[in-house]
C-alpha positions as CSV (number, residue, x, y, z in Angstrom):
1,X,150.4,123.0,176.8
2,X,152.2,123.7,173.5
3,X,149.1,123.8,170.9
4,X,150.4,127.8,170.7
5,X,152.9,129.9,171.8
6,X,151.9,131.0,175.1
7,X,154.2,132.3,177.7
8,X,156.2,129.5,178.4
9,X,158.3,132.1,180.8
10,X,155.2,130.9,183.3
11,X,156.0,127.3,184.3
12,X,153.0,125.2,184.8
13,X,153.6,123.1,187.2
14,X,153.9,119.0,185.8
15,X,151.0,117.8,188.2
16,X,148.5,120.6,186.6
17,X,149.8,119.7,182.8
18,X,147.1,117.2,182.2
19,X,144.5,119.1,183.9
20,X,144.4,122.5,182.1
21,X,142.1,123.6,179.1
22,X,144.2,124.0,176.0
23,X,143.6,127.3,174.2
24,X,143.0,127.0,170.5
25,X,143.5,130.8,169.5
26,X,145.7,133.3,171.5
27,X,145.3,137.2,171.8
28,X,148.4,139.1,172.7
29,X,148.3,142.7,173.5
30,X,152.1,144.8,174.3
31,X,152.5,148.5,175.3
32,X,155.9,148.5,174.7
33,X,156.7,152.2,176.0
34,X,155.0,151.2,179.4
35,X,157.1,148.0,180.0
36,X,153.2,146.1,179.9
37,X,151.9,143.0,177.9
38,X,149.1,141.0,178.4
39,X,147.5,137.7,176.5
40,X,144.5,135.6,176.5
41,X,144.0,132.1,175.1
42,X,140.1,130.8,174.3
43,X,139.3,127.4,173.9
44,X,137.0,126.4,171.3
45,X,133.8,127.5,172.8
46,X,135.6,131.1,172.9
47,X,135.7,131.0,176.7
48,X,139.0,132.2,177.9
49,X,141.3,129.5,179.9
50,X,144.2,131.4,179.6
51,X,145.3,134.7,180.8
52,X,148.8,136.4,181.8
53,X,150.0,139.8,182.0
54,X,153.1,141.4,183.4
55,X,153.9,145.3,184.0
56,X,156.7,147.1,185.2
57,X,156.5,150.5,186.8
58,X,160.0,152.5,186.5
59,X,161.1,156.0,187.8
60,X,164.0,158.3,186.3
61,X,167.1,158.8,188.2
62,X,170.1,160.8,188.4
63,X,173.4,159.3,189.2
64,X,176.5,161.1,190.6
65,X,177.8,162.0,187.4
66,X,174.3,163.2,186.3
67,X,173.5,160.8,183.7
68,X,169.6,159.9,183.8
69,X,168.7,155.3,184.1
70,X,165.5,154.1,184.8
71,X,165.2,151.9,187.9
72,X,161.9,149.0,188.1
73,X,160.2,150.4,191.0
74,X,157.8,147.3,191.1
75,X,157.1,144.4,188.6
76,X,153.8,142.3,188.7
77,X,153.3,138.8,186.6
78,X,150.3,136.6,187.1
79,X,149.4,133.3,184.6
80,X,146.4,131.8,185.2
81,X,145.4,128.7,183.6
82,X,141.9,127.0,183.8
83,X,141.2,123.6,185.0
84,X,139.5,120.6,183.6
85,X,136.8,121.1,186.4
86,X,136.4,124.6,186.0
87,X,138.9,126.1,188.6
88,X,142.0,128.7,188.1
89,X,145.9,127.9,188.4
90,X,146.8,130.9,189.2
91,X,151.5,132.0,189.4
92,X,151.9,135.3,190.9
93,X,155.3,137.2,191.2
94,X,155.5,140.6,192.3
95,X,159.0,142.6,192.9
96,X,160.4,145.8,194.0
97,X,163.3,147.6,195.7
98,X,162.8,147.3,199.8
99,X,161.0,149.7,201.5
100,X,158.9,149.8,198.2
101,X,155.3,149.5,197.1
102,X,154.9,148.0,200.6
103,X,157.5,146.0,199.8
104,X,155.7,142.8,198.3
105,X,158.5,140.4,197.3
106,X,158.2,137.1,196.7
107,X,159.7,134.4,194.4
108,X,156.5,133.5,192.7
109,X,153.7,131.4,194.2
110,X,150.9,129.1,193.0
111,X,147.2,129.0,194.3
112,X,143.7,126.9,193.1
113,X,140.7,128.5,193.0
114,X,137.7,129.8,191.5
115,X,137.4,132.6,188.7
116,X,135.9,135.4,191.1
117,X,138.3,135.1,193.5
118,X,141.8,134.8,191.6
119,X,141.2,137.0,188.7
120,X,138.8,139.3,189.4
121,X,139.3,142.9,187.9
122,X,141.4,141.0,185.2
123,X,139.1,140.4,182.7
């Protein structure tokens, strides 16, 4: 899947390399000041089959010697790629500090599925 520079952060797994819908023009959005980005690839019916975003959501501090640092409160990163037969790969990874945003941690998972039900709200 290197036609274009997508995120290459989000490792396709080698099984599904074959299988996805290569995108033939690639959007990419950033809000740099929110710690947010998002892209979209369209294949050459301009039907996306290729989507990732990743935001981070930070709070202000004040240390011992009061001196102000931002902490990530919670991270989210999803990739979803579209299949051959018209399913979604979807990678999710969502992080935070324990006893956080109900404390959803998890190294990153993998799950096949339809459109509706892995990206809805996303686009």
């Amino acid at each position: 899947m290197n036609n274009l520079a997508v995120n290459t952060e989000c490792k396709l797994p080698e099984e599904y390399v074959p299988l996805v819908i290569q995108p033939v023009n690639l959007a990419r959005f950033a809000e740099p000041s929110l710690g947010a980005e998002r892209e979209m690839g369209y294949d050459p019916q301009g039907a996306c089959c290729y989507y990732m975003h990743r935001y981070m959501l930070t709070r202000v501090l004040l240390d011992d010697e009061e001196v102000f640092y931002e902490e990530v409160v919670y991270s989210e990163w999803v990739c979803a790629w579209r299949l051959d037969d018209g399913r979604w790969l979807r990678f999710e990874h969502c992080s935070g500090p324990e006893n956080t945003c109900q404390d959803r941690r998890s190294g990153g998972q993998y799950r096949v599925g339809n459109k509706a039900e892995l990206l809805a709200g996303y686009f």
